[in-house]
N, C-alpha and C positions, 0 to 999 in steps of 0.2 A: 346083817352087814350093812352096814349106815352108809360108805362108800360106795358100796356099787351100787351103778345105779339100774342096774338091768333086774335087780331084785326089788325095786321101786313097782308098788303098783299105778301109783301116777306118773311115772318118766315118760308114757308116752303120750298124753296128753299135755304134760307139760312140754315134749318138746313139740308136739303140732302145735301148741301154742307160740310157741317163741318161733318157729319157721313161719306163720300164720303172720304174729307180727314185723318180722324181719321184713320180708315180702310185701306185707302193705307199706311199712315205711320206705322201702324203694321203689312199689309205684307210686302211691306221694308225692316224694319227689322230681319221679320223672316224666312217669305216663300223664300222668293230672295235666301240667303245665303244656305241655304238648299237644295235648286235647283240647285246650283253650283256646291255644293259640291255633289250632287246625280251623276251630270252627269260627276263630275270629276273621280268619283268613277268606273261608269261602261264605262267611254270610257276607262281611265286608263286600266281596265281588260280589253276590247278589245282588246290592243293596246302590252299587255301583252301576250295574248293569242297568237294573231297574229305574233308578234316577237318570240316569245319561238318558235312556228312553221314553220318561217323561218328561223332558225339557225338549227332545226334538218332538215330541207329539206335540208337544203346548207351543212349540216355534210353527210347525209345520201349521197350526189353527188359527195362529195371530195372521201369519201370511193370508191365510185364505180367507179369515176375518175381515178382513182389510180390503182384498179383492172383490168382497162379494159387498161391502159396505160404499166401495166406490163404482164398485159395475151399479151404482143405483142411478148416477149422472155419469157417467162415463162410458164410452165403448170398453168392449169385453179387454182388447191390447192393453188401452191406455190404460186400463183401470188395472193390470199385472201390471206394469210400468210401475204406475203411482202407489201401487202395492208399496211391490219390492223398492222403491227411493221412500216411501215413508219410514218402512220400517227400518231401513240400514240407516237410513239420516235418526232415526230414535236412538238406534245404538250407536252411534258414533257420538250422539251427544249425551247420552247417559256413560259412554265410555271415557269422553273430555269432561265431565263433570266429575267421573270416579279418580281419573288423571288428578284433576283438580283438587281433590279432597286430600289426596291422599299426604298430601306435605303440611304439617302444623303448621301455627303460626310460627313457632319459634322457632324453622326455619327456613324460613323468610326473613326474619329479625337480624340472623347473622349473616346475610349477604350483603 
């Protein structure tokens, strides 16, 4: 009997095959791209965390770079003082300099 298929001696390998591939082509679809984007997600905040954290270690070393570069002619005060005013007067003008940059010339042209 060529129709049924229960008298197949391959119908049951061939349908764990076709469930087999059913099943992976819907996690394919689904699980995969999910899984990307999971770990895109928390390396990303890793990678966030860890940079936010090496920019105030590298602020928090410039400051005391500075304090300890000026504590060589200066009293201990004045020399946090002139710390903290060098360093914010650097960013304020590396910040009016980035201000500055940031408009081509061409427009300026049209004003």
């Amino acid at each position: 009997m060529a129709g049924n298929p229960l008298s197949d001696p391959e119908f049951p390998k061939k349908t764990v095959d076709f469930i087999d591939r059913v099943v992976g082509t819907i996690r394919d679809r689904t699980t995969k791209p999910v899984v990307a984007l999971t770990r895109g997600i928390v390396f990303g905040s890793i990678v966030a965390v860890v940079a936010v954290s090496l920019v105030v270690v590298a602020l928090i070393a410039l400051v005391r770079g500075t304090q300890e570069v000026f504590e060589l002619f200066l009293s201990e005060r004045r020399a946090v003082r002139t710390s903290y005013f060098a360093v914010g007067g650097s960013f304020i003008l590396v910040g009016a300099l980035l201000m500055k940059a940031r408009h081509s010339s061409d427009d300026t042209d049209d004003r």
